[in-house]
C-alpha positions in Angstrom: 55.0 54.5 143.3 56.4 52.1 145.7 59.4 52.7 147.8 62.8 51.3 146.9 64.5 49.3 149.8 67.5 50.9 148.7 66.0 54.2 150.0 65.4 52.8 154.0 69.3 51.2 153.8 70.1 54.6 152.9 68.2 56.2 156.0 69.7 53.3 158.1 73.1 53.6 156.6 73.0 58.0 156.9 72.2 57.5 160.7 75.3 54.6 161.3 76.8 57.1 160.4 76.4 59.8 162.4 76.1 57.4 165.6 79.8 55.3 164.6 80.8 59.2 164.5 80.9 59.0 169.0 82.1 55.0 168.8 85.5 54.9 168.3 88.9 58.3 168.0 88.5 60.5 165.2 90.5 63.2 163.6 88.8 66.6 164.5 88.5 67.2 160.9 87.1 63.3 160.1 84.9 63.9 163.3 82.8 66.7 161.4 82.9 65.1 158.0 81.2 62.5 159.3 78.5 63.9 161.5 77.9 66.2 159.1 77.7 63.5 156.4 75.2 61.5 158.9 72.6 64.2 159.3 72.9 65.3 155.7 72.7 61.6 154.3 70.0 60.5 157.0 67.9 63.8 156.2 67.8 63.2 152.2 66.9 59.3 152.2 64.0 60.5 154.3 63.5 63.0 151.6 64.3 60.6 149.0 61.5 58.4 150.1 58.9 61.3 148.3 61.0 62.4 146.0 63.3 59.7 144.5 65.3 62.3 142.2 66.9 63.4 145.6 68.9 60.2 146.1 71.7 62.1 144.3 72.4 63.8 147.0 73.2 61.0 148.8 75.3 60.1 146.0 77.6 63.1 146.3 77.4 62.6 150.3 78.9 59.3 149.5 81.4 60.1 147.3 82.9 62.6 149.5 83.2 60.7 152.2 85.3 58.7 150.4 87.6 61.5 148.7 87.9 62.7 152.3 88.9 59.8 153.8 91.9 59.8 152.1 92.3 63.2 152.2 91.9 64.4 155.7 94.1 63.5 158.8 92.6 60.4 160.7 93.3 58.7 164.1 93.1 55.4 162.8 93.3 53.3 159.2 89.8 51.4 160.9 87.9 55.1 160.3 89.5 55.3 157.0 88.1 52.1 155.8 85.0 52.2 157.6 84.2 55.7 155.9 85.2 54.3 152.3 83.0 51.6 153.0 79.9 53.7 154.0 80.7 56.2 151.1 80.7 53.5 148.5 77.8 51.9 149.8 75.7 55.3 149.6 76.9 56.0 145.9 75.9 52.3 145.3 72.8 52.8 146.6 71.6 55.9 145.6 72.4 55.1 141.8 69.4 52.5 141.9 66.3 53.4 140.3 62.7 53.5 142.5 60.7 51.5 140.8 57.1 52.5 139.5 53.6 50.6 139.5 51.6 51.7 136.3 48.2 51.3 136.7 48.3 47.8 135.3 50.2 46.2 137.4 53.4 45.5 136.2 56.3 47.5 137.7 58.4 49.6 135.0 62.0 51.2 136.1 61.0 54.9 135.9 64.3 57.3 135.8 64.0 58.9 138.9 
């Protein structure tokens, strides 16, 4: 099985997170939402990269960042958007397929 490079945009994308967490005012409650959703999404794409079935998680991580930017205080609209953004880009992600190599050679979409 080869790695999907959605799996190392979702590492890359997890730890943006958590560092755009210290760049720029957050609410105290949007401050822990996304740390918190940093480590958890930058842990599992790592995960993800063994066991692809995992990248659900960073589906749900996604898709409360977005319900949460909308429903939690925030500082500024720039968080708000740049959360939604995130969020939608780790559902996105984390609904594509890893792609297997049968002995053969061609590569066949396996379902996890």
């Amino acid at each position: 099985m080869r790695n999907h490079p959605a799996r190392y945009f979702n590492v890359a994308l997890g730890f943006w997170l958590l560092v755009s967490t210290f760049l720029w005012p957050h609410s105290a409650a949007q401050f822990t939402v996304t740390w918190i959703s940093g480590v958890v999404a930058t842990f599992f794409a790592l995960v993800s990269l063994g066991l692809p079935r995992l990248r659900v998680v960073n589906v749900l991580v996604g898709a409360w960042l977005i319900v949460s930017s909308f429903a939690l205080p925030h500082v500024t609209s720039g968080t708000v958007v740049h959360n939604v953004v995130v969020g939608a880009l780790l559902v996105a992600l984390g609904l594509l397929r890893t792609e297997e190599a049968p002995a053969g050679g061609r590569a066949a979409h396996a379902p996890g």
